[in-house]
DOSE-264084 format. One record per residue (C-alpha): residue in one letter; x, y, z; residue number from 1. Coordinates in nm, 3 decimals, m for minus. Layout:
rest, u, v, w, nr
A, X, Y, Z, NUM
...
//
This chain:
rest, u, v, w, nr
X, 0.590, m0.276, m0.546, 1
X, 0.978, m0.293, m0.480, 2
X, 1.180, m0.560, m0.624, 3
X, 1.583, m0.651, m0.648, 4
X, 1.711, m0.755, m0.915, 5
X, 2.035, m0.914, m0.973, 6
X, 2.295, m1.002, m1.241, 7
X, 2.670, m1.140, m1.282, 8
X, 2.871, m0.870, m1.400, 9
X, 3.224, m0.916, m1.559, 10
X, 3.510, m0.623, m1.601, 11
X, 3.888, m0.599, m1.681, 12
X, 4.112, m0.663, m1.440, 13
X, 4.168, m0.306, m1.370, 14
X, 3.879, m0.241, m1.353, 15
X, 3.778, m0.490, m1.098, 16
X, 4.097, m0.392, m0.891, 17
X, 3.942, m0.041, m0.836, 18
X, 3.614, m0.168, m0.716, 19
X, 3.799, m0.398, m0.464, 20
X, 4.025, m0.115, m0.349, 21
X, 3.656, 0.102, m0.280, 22
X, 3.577, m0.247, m0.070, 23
X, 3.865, m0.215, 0.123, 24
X, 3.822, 0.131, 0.204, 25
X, 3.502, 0.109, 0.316, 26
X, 3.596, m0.176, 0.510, 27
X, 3.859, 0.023, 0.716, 28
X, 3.615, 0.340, 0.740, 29
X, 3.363, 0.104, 0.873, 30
X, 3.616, m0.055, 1.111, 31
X, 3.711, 0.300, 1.223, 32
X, 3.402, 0.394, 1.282, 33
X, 3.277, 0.101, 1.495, 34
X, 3.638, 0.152, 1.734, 35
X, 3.511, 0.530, 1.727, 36
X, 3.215, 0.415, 1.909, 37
X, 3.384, 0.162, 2.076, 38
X, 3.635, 0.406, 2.219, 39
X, 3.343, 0.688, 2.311, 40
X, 3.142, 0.439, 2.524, 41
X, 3.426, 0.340, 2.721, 42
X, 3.511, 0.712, 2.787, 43
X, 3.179, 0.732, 2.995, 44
X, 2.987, 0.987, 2.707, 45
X, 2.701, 0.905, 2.503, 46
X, 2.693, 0.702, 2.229, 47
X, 2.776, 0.874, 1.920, 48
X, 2.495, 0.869, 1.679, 49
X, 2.500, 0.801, 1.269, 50
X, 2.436, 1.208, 1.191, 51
X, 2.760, 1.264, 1.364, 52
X, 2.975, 1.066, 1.246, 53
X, 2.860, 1.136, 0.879, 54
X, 2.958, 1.481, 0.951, 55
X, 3.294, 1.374, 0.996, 56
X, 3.310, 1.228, 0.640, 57
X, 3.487, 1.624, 0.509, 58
X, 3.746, 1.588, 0.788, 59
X, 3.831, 1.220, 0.680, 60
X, 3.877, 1.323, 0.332, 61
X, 4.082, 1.617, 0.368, 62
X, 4.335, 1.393, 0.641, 63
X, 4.309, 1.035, 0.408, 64
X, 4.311, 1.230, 0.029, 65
X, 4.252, 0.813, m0.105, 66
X, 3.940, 0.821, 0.025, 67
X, 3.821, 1.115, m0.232, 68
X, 3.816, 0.882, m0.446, 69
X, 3.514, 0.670, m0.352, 70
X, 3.124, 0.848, m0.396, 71
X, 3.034, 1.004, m0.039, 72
X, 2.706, 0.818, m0.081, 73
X, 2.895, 0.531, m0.050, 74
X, 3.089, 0.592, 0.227, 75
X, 2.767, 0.780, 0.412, 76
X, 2.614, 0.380, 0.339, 77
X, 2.922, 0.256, 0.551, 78
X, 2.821, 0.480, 0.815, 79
X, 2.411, 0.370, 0.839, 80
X, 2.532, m0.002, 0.748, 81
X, 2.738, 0.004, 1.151, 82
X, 2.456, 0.235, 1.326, 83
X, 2.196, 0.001, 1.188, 84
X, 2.386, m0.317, 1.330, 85
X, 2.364, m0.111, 1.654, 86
X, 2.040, m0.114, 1.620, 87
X, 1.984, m0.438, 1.542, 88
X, 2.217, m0.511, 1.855, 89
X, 1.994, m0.283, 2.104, 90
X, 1.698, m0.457, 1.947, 91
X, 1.785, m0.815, 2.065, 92
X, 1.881, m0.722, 2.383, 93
X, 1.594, m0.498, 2.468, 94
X, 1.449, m0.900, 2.333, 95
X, 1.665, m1.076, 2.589, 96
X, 1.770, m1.293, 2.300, 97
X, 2.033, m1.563, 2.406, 98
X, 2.254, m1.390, 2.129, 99
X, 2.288, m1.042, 2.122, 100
X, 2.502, m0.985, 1.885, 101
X, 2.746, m0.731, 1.934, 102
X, 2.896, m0.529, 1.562, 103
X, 3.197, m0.709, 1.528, 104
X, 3.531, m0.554, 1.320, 105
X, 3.540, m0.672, 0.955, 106
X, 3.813, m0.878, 0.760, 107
X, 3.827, m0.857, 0.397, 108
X, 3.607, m1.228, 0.403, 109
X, 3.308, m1.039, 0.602, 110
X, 3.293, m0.681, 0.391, 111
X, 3.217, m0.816, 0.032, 112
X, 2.993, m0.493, m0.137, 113
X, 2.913, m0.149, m0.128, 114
X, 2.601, 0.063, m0.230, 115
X, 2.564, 0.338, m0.463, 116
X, 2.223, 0.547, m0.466, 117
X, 2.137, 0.820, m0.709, 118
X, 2.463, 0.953, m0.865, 119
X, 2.789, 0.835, m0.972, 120
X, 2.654, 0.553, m1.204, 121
X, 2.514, 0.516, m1.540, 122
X, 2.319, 0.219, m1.711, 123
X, 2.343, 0.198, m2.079, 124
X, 2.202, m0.112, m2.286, 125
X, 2.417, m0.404, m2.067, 126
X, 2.675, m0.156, m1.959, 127
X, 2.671, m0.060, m1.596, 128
X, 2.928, 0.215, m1.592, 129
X, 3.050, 0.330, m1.234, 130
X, 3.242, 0.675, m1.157, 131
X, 3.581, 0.639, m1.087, 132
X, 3.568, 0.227, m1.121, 133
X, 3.493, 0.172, m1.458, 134
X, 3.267, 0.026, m1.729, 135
X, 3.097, m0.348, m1.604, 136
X, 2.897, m0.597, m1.884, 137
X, 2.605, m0.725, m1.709, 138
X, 2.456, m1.039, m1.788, 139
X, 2.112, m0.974, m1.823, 140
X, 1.857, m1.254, m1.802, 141
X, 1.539, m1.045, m1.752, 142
X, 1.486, m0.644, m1.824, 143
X, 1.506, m0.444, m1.525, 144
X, 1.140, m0.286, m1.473, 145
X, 1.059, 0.047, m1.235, 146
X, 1.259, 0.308, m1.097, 147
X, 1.655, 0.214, m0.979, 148
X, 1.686, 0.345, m0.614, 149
X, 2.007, 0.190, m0.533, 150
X, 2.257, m0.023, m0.687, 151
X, 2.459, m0.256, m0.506, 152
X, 2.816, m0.418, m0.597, 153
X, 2.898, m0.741, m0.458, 154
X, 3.189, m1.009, m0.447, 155
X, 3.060, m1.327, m0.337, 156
X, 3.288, m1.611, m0.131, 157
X, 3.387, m1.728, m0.467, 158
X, 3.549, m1.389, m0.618, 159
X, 3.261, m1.331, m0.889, 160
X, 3.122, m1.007, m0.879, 161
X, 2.745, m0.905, m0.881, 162
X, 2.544, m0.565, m0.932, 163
X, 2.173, m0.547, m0.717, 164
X, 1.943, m0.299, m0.858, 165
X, 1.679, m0.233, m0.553, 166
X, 1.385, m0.113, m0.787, 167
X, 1.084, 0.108, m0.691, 168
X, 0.723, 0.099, m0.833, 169
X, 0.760, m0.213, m1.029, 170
X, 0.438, m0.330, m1.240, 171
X, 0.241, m0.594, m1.090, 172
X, 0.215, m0.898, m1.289, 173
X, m0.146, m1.034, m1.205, 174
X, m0.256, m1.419, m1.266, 175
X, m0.546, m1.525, m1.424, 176
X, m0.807, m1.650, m1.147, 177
X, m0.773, m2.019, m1.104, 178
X, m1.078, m2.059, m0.829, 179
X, m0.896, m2.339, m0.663, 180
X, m0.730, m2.401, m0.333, 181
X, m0.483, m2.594, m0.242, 182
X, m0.259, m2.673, 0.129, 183
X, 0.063, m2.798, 0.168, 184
X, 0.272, m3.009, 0.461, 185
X, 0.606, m2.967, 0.436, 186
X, 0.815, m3.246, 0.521, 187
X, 1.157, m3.444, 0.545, 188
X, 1.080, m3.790, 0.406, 189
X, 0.903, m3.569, 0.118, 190
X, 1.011, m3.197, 0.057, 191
X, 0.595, m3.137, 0.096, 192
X, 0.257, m3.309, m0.002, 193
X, m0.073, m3.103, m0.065, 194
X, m0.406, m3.177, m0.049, 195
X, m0.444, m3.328, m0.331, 196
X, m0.225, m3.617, m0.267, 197
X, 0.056, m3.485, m0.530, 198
X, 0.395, m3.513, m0.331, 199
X, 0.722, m3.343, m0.395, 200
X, 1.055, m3.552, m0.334, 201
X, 1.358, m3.409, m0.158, 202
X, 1.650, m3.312, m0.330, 203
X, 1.873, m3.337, m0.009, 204
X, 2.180, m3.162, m0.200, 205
X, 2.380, m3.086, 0.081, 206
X, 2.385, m3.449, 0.192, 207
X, 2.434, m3.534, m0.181, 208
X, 2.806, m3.338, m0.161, 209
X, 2.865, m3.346, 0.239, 210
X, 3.128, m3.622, 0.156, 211
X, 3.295, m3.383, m0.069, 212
X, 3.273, m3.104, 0.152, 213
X, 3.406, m3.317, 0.460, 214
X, 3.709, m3.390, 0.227, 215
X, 3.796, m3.012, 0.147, 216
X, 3.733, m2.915, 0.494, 217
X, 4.028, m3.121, 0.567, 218
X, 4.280, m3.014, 0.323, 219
X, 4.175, m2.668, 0.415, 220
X, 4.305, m2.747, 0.807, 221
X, 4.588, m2.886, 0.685, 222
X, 4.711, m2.539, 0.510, 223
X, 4.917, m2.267, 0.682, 224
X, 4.740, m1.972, 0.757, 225
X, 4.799, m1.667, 0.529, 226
X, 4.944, m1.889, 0.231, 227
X, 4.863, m1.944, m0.126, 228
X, 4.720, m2.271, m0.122, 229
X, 4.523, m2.152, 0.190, 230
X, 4.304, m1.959, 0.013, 231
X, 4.268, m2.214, m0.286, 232
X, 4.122, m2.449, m0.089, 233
X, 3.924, m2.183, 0.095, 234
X, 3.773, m2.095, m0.239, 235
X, 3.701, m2.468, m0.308, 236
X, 3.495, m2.484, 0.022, 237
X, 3.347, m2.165, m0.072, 238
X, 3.230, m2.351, m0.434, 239
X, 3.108, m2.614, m0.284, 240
X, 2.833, m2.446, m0.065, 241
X, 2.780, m2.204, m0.385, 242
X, 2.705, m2.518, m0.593, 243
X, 2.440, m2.652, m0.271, 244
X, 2.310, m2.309, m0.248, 245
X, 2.212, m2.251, m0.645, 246
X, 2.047, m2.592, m0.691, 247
X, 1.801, m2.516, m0.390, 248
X, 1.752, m2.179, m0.510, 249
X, 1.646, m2.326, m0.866, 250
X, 1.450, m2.623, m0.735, 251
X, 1.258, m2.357, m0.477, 252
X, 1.190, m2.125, m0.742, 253
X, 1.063, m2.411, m0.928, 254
X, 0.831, m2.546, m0.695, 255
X, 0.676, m2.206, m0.556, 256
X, 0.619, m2.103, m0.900, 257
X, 0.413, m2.440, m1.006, 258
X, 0.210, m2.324, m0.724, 259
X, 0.142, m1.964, m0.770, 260
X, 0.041, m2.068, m1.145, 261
X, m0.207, m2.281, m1.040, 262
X, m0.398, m2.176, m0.726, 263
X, m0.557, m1.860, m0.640, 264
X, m0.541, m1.934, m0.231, 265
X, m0.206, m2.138, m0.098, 266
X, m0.213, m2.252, 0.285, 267
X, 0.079, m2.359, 0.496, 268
X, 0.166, m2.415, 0.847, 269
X, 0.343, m2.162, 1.055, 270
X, 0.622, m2.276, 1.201, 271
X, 0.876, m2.240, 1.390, 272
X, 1.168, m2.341, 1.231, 273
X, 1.423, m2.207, 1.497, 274
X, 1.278, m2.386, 1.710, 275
X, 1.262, m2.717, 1.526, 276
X, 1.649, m2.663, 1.437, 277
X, 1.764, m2.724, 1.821, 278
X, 1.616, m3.093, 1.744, 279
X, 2.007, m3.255, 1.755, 280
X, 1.859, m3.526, 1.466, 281
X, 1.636, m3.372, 1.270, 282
X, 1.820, m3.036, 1.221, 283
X, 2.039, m3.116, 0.942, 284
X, 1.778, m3.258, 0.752, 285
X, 1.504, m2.970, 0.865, 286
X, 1.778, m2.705, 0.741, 287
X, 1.908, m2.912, 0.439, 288
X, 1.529, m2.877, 0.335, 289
X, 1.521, m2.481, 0.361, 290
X, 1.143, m2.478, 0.484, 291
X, 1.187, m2.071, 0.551, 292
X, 1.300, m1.961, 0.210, 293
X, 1.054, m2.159, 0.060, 294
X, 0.767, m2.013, 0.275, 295
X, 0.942, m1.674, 0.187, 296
X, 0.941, m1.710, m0.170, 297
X, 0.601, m1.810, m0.189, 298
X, 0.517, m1.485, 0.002, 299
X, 0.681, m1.233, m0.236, 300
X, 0.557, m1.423, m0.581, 301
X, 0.187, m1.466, m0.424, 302
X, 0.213, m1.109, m0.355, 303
X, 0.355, m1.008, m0.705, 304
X, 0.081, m1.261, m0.897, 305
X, m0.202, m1.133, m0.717, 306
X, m0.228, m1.485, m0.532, 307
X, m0.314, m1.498, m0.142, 308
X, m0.086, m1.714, 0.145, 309
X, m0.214, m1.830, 0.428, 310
X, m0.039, m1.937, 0.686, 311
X, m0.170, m2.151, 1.023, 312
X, m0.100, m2.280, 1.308, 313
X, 0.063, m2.642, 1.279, 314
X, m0.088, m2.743, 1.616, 315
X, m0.277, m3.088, 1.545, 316
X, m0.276, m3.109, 1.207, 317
X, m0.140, m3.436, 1.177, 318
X, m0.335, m3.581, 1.463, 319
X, m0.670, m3.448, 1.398, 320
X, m0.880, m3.675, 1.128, 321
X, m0.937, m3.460, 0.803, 322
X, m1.262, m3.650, 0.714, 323
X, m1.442, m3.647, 1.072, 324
X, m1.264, m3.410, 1.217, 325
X, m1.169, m3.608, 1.584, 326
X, m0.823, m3.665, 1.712, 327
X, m0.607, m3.975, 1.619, 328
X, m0.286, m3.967, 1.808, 329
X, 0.019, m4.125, 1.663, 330
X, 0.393, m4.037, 1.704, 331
X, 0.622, m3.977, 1.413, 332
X, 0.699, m4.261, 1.341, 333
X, 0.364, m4.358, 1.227, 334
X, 0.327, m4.236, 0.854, 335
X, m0.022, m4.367, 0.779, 336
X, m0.349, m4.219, 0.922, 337
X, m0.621, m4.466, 0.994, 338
X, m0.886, m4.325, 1.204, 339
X, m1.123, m4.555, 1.364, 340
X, m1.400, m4.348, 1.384, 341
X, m1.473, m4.254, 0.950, 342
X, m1.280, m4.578, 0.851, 343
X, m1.052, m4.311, 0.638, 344
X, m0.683, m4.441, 0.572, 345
X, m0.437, m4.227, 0.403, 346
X, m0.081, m4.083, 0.401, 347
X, m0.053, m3.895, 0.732, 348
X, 0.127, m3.569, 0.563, 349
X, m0.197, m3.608, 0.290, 350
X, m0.444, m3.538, 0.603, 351
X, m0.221, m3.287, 0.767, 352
X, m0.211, m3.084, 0.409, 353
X, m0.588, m3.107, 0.403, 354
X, m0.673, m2.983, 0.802, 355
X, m0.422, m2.706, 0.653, 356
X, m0.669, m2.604, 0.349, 357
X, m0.975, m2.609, 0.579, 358
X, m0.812, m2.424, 0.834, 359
X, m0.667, m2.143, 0.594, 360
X, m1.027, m2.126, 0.425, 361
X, m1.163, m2.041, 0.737, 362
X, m0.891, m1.834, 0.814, 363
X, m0.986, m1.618, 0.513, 364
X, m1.355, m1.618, 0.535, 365
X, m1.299, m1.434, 0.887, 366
X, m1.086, m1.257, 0.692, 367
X, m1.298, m1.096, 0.452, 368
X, m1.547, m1.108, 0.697, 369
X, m1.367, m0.877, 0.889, 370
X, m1.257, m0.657, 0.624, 371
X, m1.603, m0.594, 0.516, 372
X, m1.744, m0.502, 0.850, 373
X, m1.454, m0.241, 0.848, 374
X, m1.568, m0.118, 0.539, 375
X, m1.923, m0.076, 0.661, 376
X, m1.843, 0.101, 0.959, 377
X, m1.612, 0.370, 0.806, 378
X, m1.903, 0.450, 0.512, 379
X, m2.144, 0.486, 0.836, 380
X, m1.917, 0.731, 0.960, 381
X, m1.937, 0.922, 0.624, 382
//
């Protein structure tokens, strides 16, 4: 399986003042490029493609000598990083999404990292040691396992400075069979509450420092643009969400992996957050409780445990009684479930979690179900 792993690294100054001069490089080559295409389409002729302008890369060298300098791996990743934002442009409005999307010209702000693949580095004990860039200490809090494809150098909002090592054929780390299920309703009141009644509270930390935020925001308006103190305060702004962004990071990773320790099948509801978000009262709260990275890191460590996620639809699960199965309506703002046909009273997001385990149970009987008849078909066929 792939993985990413990544690590804080730390240099001299000089050191770090070469690896933002390759940023700003392949920011202009990537600006270049994008008015390149720019300029072609509004000649009438076709678009130029990613082959040709990598191609190109010789010529650009032998008129800009500072660009010899920097790995042509790393500039060919320029290159594929603008043609596959065209892509992803063509791709939304082949869609008809309401926002296409269109590659937009980068400021130093919006180009923060660039990618190195096969050559031009060298890892030894801590020491990530770059061609032409210099030597960086990494700060390793886990060994990297498998085969380094790429390796990827970034500078967050904040000015620290990060190496991603994208990793091929990285051993599986199986689980012990648990045989138990368990589904979970992810809330607002309550970042979720499974089956079993066990509820998790939310940590609302962007709410816990929007005061804070609000207060920076200001002084940041207040500053003339291109100064000093401009981009102090930026930095303080950029801190601040850094600081919101960690602790729901560490609290996620907490909760999904209390999960994939204990259950062998994990159920959720399908949903569409997007859509939810355009609720004008609920969306800071829905966003503040980062339903999609949750869902997403529950994916990749059920996948790497050995662990199976279902997910469902979320039609009904709230209304329809978990012990008799019929349908109690009730609006929102109704947070106990009392159905009048079983007698059964309980927390409403305790019956929605359990319609969610019955319905991802099912879900994977017809599953393996499925699966098997496949199997017996293609041995006929033998």
């Amino acid at each position: 399986m792939r993985k990413t792993y990544k690590y804080r690294i730390y240099a001299n100054q000089e050191t770090l003042n070469r690896a933002e001069r390759w940023l700003t490089l392949c920011r202009r080559l990537y600006n270049t490029a994008l008015e390149q295409r720019i300029t072609i389409y509004k000649q009438g002729k076709e678009t130029v493609s990613w082959y040709t302008q990598k191609r190109e890369l010789p010529e650009l060298k032998q008129a800009f000598p500072e660009y010899k300098e920097v790995g042509s791996q790393v500039l060919g990743d320029v290159i594929w990083r603008l043609d596959k934002a065209y892509q992803g442009f063509f791709r939304r409005i082949r869609s008809n999404s309401d926002k296409a999307g269109f590659p937009r010209f980068k400021s130093r702000n919006r180009y923060n990292s660039f990618t190195l693949s096969q050559c031009g580095w060298k890892l030894k004990g801590k020491y990530l040691i770059i061609r032409k860039v210099g030597r960086f200490k990494l700060q390793l809090s886990r060994l990297i396992e498998g085969d380094i494809k790429t390796i990827t150098i970034c500078r967050s909002s904040t000015d620290k400075w990060y190496a991603c090592f994208s990793c091929d054929n990285v051993p599986e780390k199986k689980l012990d069979k648990t045989g138990t299920i368990i589904g979970i309703d992810v809330g607002i009141e309550s970042f979720l509450t499974d089956s079993e009644g066990n509820k998790v509270d939310n940590p609302t930390y962007f709410r816990q420092l929007e005061k804070l935020l609000r207060r920076r925001q200001r002084a940041l308006s207040r500053k003339k643009k291109g100064s000093r103190h401009r981009n102090e305060a930026r930095v303080l702004i950029a801190k601040t969400y850094e600081k919101v962004t960690n602790q729901k990071r560490d609290f996620l990773h907490k909760v999904a992996n209390k999960y994939i320790a204990d259950y062998d099948l994990i159920t959720v509801e399908d949903l569409n957050i997007k859509g939810l978000v355009r609720n004008s009262r609920l969306s800071k709260s829905i966003s503040d409780s980062s339903w999609g990275i949750f869902f997403d890191l529950l994916a990749y460590k059920a996948e790497e445990a050995g662990r199976m996620l279902v997910k469902v639809s979320p039609q009904n699960t709230s209304q329809i009684c978990s012990g008799c199965s019929e349908k109690v309506l009730k609006s929102l703002a109704i947070r106990i479930h009392a159905c009048p046909y079983c007698g059964l009273v309980m927390d409403r997001d305790e019956n929605a979690a359990r319609n969610i385990s019955m319905v991802g149970q099912t879900v994977q009987a017809i599953t393996k179900e499925n699966a098997l008849c496949v199997a017996c078909e293609s041995s006929a066929l033998r």
